[in-house]
Biopython code that builds the backbone (N, CA, C, O; Angstrom):
import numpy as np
from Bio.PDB.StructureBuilder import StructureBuilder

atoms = [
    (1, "UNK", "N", (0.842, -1.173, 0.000)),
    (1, "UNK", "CA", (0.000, 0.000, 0.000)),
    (1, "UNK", "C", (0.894, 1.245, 0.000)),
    (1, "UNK", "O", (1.893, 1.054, 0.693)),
    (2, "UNK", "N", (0.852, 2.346, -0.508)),
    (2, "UNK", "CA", (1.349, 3.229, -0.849)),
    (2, "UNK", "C", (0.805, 4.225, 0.054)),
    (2, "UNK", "O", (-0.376, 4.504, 0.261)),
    (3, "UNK", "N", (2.362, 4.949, 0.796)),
    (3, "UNK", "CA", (1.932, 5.899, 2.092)),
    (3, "UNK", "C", (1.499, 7.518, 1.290)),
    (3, "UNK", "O", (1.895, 8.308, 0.433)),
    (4, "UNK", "N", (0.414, 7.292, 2.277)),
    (4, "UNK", "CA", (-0.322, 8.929, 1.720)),
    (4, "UNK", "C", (0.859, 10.295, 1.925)),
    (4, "UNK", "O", (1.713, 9.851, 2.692)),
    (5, "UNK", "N", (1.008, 10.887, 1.770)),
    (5, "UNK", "CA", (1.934, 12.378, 1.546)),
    (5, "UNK", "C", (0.861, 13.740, 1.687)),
    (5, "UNK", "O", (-0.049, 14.056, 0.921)),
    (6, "UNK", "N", (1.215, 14.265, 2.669)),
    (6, "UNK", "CA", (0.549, 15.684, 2.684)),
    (6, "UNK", "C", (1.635, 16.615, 3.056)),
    (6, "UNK", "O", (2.849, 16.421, 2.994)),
    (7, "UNK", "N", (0.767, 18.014, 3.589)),
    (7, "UNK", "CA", (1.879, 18.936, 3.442)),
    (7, "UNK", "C", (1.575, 19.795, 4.468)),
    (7, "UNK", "O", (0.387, 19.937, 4.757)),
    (8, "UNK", "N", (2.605, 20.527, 5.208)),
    (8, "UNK", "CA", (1.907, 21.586, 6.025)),
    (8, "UNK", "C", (3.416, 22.635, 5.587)),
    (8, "UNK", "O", (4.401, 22.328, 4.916)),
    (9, "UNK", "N", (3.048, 23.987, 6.316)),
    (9, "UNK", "CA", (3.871, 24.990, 5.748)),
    (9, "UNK", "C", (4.113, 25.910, 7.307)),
    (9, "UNK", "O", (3.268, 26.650, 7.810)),
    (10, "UNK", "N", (5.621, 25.591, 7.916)),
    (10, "UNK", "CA", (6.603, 25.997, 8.940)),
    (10, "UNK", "C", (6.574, 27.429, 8.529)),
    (10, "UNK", "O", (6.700, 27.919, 7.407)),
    (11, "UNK", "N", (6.367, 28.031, 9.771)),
    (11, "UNK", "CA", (6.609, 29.235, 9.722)),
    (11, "UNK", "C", (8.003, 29.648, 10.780)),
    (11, "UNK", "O", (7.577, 29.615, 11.935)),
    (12, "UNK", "N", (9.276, 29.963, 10.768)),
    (12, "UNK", "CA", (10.318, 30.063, 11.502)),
    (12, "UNK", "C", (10.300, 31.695, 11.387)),
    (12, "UNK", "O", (10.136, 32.358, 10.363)),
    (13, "UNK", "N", (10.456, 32.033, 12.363)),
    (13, "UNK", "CA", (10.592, 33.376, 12.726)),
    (13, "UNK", "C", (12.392, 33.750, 13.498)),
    (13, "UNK", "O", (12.879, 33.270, 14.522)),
    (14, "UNK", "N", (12.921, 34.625, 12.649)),
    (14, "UNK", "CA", (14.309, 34.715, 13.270)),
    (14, "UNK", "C", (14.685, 36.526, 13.974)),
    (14, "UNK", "O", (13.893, 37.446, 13.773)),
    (15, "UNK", "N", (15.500, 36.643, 14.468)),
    (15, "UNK", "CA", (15.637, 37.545, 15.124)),
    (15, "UNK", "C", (16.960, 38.513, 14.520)),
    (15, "UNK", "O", (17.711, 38.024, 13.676)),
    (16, "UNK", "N", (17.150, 39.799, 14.985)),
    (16, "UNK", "CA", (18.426, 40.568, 13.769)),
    (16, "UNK", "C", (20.080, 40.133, 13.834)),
    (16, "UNK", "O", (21.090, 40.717, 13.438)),
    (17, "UNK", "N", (19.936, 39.246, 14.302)),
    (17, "UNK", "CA", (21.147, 38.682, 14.568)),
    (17, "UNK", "C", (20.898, 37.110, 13.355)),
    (17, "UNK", "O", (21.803, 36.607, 12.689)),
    (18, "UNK", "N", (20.059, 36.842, 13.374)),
    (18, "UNK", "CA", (19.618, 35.617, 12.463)),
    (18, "UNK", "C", (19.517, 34.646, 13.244)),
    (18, "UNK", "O", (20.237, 33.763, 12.779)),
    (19, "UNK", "N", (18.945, 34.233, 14.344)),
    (19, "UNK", "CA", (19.268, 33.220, 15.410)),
    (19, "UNK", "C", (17.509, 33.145, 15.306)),
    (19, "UNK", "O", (16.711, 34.081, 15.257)),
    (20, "UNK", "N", (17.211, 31.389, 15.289)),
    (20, "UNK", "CA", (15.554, 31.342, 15.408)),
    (20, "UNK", "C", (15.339, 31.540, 16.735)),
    (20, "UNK", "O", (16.081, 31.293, 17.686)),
    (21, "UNK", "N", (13.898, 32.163, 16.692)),
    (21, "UNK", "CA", (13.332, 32.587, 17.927)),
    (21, "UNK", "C", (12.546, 31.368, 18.592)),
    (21, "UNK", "O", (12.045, 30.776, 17.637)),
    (22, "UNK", "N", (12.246, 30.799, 19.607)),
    (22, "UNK", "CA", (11.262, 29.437, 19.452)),
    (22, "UNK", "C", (9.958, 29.858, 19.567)),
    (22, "UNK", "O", (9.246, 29.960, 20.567)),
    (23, "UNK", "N", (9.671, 30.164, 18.026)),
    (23, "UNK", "CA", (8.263, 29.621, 17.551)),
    (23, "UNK", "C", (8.409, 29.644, 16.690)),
    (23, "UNK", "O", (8.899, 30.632, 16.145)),
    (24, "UNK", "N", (8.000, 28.344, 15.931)),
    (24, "UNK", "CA", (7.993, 27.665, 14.916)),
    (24, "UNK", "C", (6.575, 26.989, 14.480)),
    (24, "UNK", "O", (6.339, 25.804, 14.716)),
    (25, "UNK", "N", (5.762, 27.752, 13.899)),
    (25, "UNK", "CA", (4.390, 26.906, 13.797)),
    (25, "UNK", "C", (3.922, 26.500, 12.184)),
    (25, "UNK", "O", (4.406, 26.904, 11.126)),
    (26, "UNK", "N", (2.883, 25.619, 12.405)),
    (26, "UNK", "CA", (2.359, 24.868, 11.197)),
    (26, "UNK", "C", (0.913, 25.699, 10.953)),
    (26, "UNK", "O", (0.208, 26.397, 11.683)),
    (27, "UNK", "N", (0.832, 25.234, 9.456)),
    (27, "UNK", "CA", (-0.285, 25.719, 8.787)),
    (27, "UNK", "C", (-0.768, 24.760, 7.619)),
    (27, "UNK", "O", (0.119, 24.380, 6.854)),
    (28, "UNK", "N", (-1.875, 24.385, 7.417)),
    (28, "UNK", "CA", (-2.562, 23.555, 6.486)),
    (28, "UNK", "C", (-2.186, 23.991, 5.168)),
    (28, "UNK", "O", (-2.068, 23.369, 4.113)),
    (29, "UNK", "N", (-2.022, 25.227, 5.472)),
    (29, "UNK", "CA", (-2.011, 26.089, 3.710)),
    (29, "UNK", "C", (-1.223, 27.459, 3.612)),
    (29, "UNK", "O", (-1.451, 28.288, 4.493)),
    (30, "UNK", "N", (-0.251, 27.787, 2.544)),
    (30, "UNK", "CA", (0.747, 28.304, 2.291)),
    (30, "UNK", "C", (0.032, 29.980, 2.813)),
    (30, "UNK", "O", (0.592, 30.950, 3.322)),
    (31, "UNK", "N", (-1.552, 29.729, 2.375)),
    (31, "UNK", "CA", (-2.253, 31.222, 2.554)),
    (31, "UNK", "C", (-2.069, 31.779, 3.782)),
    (31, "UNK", "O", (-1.603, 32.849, 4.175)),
    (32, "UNK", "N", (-2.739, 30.402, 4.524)),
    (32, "UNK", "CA", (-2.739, 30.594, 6.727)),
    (32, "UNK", "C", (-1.434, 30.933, 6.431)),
    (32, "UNK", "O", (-1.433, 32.116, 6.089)),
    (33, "UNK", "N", (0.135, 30.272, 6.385)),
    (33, "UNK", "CA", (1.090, 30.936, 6.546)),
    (33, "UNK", "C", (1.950, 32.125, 6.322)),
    (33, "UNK", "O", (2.931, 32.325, 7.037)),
    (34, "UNK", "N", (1.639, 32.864, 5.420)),
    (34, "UNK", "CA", (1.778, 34.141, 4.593)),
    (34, "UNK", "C", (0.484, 35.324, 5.912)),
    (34, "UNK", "O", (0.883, 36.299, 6.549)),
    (35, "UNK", "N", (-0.764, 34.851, 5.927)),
    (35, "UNK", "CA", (-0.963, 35.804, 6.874)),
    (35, "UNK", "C", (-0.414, 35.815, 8.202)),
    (35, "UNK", "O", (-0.112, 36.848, 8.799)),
    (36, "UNK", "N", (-0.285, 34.596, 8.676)),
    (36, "UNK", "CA", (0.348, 34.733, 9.937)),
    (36, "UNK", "C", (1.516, 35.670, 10.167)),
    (36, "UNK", "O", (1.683, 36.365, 11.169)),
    (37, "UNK", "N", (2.300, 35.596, 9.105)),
    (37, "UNK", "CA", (3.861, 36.396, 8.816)),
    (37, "UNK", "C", (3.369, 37.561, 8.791)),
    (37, "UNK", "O", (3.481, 38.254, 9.803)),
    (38, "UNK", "N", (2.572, 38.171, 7.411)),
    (38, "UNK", "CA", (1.736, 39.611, 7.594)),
    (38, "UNK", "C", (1.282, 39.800, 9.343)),
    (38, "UNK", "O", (1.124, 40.974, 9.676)),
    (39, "UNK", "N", (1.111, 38.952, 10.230)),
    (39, "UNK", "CA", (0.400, 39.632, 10.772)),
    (39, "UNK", "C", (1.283, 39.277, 11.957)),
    (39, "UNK", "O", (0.616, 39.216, 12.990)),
    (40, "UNK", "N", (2.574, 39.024, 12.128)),
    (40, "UNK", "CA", (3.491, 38.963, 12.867)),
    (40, "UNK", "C", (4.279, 39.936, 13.120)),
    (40, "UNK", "O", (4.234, 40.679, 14.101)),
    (41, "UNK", "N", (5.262, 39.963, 11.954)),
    (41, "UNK", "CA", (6.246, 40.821, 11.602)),
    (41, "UNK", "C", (6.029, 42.006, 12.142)),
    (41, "UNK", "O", (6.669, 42.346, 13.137)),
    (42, "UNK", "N", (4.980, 42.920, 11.502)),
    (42, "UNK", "CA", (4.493, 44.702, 11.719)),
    (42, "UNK", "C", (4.762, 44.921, 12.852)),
    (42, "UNK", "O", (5.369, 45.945, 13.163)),
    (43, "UNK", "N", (4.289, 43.806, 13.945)),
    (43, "UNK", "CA", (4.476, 44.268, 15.370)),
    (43, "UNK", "C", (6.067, 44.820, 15.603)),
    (43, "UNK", "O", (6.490, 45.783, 16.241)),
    (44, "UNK", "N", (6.795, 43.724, 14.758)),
    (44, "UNK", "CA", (8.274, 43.908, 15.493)),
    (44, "UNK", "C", (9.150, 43.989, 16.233)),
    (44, "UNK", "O", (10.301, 44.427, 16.225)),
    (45, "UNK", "N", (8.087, 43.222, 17.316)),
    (45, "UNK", "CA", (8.648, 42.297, 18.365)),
    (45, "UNK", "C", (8.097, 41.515, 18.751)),
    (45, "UNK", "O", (6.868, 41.521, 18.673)),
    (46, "UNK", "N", (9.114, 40.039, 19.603)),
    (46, "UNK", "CA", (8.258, 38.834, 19.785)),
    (46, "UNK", "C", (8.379, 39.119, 21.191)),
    (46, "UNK", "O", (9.160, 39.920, 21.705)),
    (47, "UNK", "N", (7.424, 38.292, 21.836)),
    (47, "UNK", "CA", (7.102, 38.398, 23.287)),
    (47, "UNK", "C", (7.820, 38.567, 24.362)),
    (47, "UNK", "O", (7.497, 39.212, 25.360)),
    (48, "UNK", "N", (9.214, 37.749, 24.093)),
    (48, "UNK", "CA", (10.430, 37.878, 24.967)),
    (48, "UNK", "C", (11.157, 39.062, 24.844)),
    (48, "UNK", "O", (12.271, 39.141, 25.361)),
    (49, "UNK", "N", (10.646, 40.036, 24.197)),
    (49, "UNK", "CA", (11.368, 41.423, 23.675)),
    (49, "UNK", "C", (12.492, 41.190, 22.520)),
    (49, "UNK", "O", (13.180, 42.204, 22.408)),
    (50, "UNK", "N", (12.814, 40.323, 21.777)),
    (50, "UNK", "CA", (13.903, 40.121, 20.928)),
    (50, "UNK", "C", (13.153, 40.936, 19.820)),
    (50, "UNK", "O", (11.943, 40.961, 20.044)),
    (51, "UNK", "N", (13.473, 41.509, 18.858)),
    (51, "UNK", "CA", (13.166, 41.824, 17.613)),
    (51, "UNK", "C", (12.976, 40.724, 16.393)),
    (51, "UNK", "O", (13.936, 40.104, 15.934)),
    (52, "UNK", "N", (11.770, 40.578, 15.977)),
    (52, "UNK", "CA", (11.693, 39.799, 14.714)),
    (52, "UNK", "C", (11.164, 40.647, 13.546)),
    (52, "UNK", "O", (10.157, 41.306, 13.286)),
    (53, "UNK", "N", (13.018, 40.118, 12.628)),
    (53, "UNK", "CA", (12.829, 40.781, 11.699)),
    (53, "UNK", "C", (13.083, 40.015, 10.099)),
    (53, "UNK", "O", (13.419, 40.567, 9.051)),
    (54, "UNK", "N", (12.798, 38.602, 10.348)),
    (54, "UNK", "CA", (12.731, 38.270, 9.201)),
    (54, "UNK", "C", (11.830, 36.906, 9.411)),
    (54, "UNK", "O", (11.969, 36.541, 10.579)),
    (55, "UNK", "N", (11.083, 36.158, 8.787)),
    (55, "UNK", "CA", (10.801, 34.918, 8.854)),
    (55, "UNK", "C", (10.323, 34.117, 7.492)),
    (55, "UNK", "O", (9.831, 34.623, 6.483)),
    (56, "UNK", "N", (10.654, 32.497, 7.789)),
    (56, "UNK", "CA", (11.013, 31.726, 6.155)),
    (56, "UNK", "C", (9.874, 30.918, 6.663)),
    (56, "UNK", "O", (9.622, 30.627, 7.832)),
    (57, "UNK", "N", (9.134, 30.558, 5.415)),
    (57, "UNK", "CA", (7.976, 29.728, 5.294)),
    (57, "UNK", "C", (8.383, 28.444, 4.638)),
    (57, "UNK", "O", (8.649, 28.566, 3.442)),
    (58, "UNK", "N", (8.505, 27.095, 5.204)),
    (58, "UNK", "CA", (8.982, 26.046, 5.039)),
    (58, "UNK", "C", (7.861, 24.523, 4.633)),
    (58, "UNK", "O", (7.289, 23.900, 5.528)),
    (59, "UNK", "N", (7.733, 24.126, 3.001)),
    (59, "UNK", "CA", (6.703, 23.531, 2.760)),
    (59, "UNK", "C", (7.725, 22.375, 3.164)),
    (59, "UNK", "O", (8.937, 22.300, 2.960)),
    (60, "UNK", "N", (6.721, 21.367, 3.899)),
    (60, "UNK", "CA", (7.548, 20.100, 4.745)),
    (60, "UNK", "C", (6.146, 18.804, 4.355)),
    (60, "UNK", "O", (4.946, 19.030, 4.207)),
    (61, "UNK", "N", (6.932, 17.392, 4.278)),
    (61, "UNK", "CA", (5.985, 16.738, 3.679)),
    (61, "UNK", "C", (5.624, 16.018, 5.153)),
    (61, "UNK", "O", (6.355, 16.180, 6.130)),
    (62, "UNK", "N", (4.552, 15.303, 5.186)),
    (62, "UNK", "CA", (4.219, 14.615, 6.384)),
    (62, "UNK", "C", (3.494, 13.390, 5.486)),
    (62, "UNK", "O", (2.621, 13.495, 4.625)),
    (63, "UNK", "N", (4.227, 12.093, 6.041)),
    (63, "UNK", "CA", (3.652, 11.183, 5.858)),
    (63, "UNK", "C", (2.575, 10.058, 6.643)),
    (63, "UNK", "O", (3.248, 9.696, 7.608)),
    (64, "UNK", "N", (1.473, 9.451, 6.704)),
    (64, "UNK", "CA", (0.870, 8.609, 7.106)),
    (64, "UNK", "C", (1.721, 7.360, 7.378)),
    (64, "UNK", "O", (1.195, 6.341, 7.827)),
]
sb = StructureBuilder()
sb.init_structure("model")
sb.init_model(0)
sb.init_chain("A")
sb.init_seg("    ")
for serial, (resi, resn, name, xyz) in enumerate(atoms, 1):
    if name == "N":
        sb.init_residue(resn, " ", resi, " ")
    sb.init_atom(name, np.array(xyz, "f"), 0.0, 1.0, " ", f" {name:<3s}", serial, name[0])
structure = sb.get_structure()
């Protein structure tokens, strides 16, 4: 039987030094991940006070 393949899309958020920040979250769809970023970033800072100023959207396969 042939294993099913899906997909979810990592959102890594890094800080101005380039060091990841820990949060790293999933999204069903490239769209959810693109707004999340829109709606991250503007703030321009993450909770611990570090500055986030860049983040990479990562399509990753998940298998059954």
């Amino acid at each position: 039987m042939a294993e099913k393949m899906d997909y979810v899309y990592l959102v890594k958020i890094y800080d101005s030094t380039g060091r990841l920040l820990p949060v790293v979250t999933a999204f069903a769809t490239r769209h959810g991940a693109e707004a999340y970023v829109h709606d991250f970033l503007p703030t321009g800072k993450y909770q611990e006070g570090a500055a986030a100023c860049k983040a990479e959207i990562v399509k990753t396969e998940v298998r059954e």
